[in-house]
C-alpha positions as CSV (number, residue, x, y, z in Angstrom):
1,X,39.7,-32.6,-17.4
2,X,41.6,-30.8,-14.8
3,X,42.8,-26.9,-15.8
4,X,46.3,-27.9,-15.7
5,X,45.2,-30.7,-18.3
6,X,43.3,-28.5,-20.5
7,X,46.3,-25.7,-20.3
8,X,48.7,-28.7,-21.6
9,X,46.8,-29.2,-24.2
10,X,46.1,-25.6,-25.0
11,X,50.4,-25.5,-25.2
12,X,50.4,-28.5,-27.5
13,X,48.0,-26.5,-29.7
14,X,50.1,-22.9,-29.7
15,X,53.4,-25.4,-30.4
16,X,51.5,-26.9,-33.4
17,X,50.3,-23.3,-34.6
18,X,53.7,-22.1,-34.2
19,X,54.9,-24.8,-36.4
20,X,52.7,-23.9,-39.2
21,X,49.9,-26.2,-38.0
22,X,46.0,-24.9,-38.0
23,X,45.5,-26.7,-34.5
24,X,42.0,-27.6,-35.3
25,X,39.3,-30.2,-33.9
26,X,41.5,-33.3,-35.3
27,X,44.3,-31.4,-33.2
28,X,42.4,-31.5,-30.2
29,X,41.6,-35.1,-30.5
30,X,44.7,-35.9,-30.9
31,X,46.3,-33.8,-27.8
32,X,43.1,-35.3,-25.8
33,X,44.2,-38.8,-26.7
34,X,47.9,-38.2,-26.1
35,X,47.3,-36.8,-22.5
36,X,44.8,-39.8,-22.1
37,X,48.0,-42.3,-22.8
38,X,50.4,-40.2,-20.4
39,X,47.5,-39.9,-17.3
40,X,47.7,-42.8,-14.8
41,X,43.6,-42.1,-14.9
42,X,42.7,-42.4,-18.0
43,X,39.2,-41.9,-17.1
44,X,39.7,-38.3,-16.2
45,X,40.3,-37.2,-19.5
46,X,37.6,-35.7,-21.2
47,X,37.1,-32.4,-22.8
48,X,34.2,-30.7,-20.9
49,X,32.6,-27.6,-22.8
50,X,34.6,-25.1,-20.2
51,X,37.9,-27.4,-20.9
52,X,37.2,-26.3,-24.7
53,X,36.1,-22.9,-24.2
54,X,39.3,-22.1,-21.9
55,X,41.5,-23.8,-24.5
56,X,39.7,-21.6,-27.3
57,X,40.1,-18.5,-25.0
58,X,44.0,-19.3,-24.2
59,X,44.9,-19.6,-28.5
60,X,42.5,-16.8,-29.3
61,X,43.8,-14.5,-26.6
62,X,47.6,-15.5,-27.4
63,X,47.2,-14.9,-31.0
64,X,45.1,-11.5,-30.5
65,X,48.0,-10.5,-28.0
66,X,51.1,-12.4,-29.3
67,X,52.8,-8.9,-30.6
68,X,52.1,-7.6,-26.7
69,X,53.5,-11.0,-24.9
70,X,56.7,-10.9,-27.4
71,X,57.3,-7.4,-26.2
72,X,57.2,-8.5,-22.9
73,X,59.2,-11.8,-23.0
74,X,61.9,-9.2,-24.9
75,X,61.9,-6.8,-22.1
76,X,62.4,-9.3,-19.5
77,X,64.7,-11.6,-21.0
78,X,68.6,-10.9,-19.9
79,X,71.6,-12.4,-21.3
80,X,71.6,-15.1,-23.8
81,X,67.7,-15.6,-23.9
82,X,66.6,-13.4,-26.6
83,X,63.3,-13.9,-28.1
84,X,65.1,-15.1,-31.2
85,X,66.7,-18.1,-29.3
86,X,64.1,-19.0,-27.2
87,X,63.0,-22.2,-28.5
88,X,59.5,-23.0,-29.6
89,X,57.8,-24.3,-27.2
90,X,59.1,-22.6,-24.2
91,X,58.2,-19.6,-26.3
92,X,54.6,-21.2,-26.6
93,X,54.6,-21.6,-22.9
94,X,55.9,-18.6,-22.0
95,X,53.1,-16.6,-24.5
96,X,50.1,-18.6,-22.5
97,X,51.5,-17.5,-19.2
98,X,51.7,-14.1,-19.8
99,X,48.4,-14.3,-21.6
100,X,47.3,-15.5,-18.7
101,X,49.1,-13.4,-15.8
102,X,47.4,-10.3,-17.9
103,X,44.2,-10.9,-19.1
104,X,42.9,-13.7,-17.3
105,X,41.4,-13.0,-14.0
106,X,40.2,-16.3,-13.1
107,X,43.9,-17.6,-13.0
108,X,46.4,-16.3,-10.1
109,X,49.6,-15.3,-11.0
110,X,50.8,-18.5,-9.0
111,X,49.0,-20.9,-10.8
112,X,50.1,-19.4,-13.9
113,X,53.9,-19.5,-12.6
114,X,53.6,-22.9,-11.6
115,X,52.0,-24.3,-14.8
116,X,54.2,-22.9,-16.6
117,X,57.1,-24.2,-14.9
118,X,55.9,-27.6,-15.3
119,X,55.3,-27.7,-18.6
120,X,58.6,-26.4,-19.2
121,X,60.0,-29.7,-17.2
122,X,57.9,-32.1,-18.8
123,X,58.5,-30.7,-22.7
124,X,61.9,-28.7,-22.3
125,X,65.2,-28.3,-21.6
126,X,66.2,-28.5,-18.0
127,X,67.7,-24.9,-18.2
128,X,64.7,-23.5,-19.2
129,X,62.3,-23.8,-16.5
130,X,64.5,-21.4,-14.8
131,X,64.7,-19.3,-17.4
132,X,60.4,-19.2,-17.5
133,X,60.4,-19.0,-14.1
134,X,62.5,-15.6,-13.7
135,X,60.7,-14.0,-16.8
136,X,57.5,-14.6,-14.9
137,X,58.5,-13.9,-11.6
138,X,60.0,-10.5,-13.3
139,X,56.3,-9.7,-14.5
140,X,54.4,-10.7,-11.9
141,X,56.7,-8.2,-9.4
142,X,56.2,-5.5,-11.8
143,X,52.6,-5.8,-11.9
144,X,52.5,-5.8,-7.9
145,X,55.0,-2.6,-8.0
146,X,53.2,-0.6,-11.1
């Protein structure tokens, strides 16, 4: 499974823990086998043991950290778009961006970014990628000034 497949499904899992879900093994099959339906290559879905062990770093690391990357989604957030309206799952997406712009060194920030504002087409509202977009591209210039 390509890393952009695996991050999907990792969001798909933080949406169902955030809904109250345990986002267990029978979770993961049944992200793996929604992904397979929506890939024109069906074939190229499969779960390799780094596919789980990045997905099981990405919901560990977001739930360790999701005090931190709420602070930070608060801080850079303007306007209307406080945490408490953001909806779920560009909250979700938003958490395993940051997660990854901060603690992950083997994703660039631009990868990251970009994910991120993918996921926020295919599973949002249109406003919103714009919305994820300038949050990140808020953190990722701090982090180059500071």
């Amino acid at each position: 499974m390509a890393r952009s497949m695996a991050r999907q499904a990792a969001m798909q899992l933080l949406y169902e823990r955030l809904s109250g879900g345990e986002a267990g093994e029978e979770s993961m099959a049944m992200v793996k086998e929604q992904l397979a339906e929506h890939n024109a290559d069906k074939a190229a879905i499969g779960l390799t043991k780094d596919d789980k062990a990045f997905i099981q770093e990405i919901l560990a690391g977001v739930e360790e950290k999701k005090d931190q990357l709420d602070e930070i989604i608060r801080q850079h957030s303007t306007g209307e778009w406080t945490l408490e309206r953001v909806a779920n799952v560009d909250l979700c997406i938003l958490r395993m961006a940051i997660y990854e712009i901060l603690y992950r060194d083997d994703v660039p920030n631009n990868v990251a970014i970009s994910q991120a504002v993918e996921l926020s087409r295919l599973y949002s509202e249109p406003k919103s990628s714009r919305y994820i977009n300038g949050v990140l591209g808020a953190i990722e210039r701090k982090g180059q000034e500071g």
